[in-house]
Structure formats: C-alpha cells, structure tokens
N, C-alpha and C positions, 0 to 999 in steps of 0.2 A: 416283645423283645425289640430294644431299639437298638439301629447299624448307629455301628461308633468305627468311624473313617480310622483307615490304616495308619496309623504316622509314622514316618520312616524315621530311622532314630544313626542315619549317615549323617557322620557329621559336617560343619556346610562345606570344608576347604571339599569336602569329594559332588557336593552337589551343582549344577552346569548352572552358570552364571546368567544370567541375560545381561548380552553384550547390545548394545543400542547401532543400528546401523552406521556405517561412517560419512561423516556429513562431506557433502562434497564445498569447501568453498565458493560464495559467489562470485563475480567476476564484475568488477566495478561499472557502471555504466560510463558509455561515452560521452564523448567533451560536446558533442552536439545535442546530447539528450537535455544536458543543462539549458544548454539556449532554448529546447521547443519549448520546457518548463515556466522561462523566465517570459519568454513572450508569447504566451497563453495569458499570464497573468496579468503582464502589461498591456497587451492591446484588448484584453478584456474590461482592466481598469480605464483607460482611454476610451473606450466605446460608449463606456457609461458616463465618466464625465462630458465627453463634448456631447452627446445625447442633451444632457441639461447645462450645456453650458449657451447649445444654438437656441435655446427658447423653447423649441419646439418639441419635449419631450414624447420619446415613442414609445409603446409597452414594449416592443419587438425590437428594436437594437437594445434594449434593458434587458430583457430576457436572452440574448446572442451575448453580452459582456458576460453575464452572469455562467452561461454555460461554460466561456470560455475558460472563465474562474475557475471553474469546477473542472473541469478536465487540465489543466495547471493543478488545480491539489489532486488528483489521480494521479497525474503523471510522477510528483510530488512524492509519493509513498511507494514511486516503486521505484524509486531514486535510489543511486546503492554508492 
C-alpha cells in the first residue's frame, strides 16, 4: 500500500502567505570613504609607475602598488 500525502483542499486566500522579512535600508557611505578608495588606487597606480619610471625596477614596490589596487576594488564594492 502506498502513503498518498494529505492535500489540503483550503483554498489559498485562507492559507498564510510567506511574507519575506523587511529589508532595512542601507545607509550611504561617507564622503571620506570615497577619498580612502580614490587614493588607494592612485598611490597604488603611482608606486608602480615611478617603480619603472626610476630604472630601477623592484618586485616589492610592484607587489605594495598592486595590493594597494586591490584593496581600492575592495573598498570599491562595498561602496554604497
């Protein structure tokens, strides 16, 4: 004998809805968060040019621009 599942046969205006929590608004970031963003980026991109601009190419200020980059597009996406 096979179970054949109850089916309720209310119809749906009586059955309870799923209501989705209520989102709270975020709250915009500050006018200062834009600057740390902007100059992440730029004294990242600056580290790497004058790096090859002195001759003297170093792995190590190329790898310091490059991080700096990257934590500029971090900061980046959580930009509101």
């Amino acid at each position: 004998m096979r179970y054949i599942p109850h089916v309720s046969q209310e119809p749906q205006a009586k059955r309870s809805r799923y209501t989705p929590p209520s989102s709270r608004k975020a709250l915009p970031s500050p006018r200062w968060y834009v600057g740390i963003v902007l100059g992440c980026f730029v004294v990242g991109v600056a580290i790497i040019i004058g790096n090859y601009v002195s001759g003297d190419a170093n792995n190590l200020l190329l790898i310091i621009g490059l991080i700096l980059i990257l934590v500029g597009f971090l900061l980046a996406m959580r930009l509101r």
